[in-house]
N, C-alpha and C positions, 0 to 999 in steps of 0.2 A: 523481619523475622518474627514469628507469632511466637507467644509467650505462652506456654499452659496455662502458667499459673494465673494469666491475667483472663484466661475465659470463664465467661459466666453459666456456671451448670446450678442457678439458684431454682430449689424447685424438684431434683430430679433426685430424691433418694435412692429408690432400687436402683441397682444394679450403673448406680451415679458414677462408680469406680471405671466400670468397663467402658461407657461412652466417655470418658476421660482419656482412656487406654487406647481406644477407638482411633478420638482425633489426634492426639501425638504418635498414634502406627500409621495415619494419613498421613501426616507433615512430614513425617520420617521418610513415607514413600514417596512423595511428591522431591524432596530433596533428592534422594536418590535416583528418578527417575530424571531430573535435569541433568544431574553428573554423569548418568547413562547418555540422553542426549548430546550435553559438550562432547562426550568423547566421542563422540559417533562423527561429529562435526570435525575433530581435529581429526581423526582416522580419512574422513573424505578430504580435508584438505593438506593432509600429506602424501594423498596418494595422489593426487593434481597437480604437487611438486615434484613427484617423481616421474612423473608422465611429460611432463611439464623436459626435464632434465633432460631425457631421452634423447638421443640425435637423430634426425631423420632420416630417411633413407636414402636419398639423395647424395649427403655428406657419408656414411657408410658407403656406397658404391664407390664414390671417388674416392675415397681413402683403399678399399681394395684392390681397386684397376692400376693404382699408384705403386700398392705393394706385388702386385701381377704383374708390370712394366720391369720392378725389381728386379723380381725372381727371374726373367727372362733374361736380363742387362747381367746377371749375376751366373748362371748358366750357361750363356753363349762364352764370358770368360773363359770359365772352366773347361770349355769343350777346345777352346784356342789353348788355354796353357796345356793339355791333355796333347794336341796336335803339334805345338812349340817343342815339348819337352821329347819328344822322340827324335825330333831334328836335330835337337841342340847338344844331346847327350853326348858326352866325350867317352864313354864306352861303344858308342856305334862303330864299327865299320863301314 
């Protein structure tokens, strides 16, 4: 880390305050512009985890055709208790 105090501005009367102000408004920005960087790096590599997480499509389809087998298996039930329960009813004649 650079020290202000420890830089040498021997020499430089006028206006000695501002190039003073100068380089610790550099340093200041250079700090900050890494900080900006890191984050840009953790932003990219959170989003490579999430992508990353994703299921592919593959796994999606076979998980839907599984739940479409369901619904069909689940259905046809209904359509046999539907046709059972007319036969079976003790109010029929």
């Amino acid at each position: 880390m650079v020290n202000p105090d420890s830089l040498d501005f021997t020499g430089i009367e006028v206006g000695g305050q501002a190039a003073k102000i100068d380089v610790i408004g550099s340093i200041v920005s250079i700090i900050g512009d890494s900080i900006s960087t890191y984050a840009a790096v953790l932003a990219i590599e959170e989003e490579k985890n999430e992508t990353d997480n994703t299921p592919n499509n593959g796994v999606v389809l076979k998980e839907l055709s599984e739940i479409r087998e369901q619904l069909q298996y689940l259905t046809n039930e209904i359509q046999l208790l539907k046709t059972n329960q007319g036969r079976d009813s003790p109010w029929r004649l």
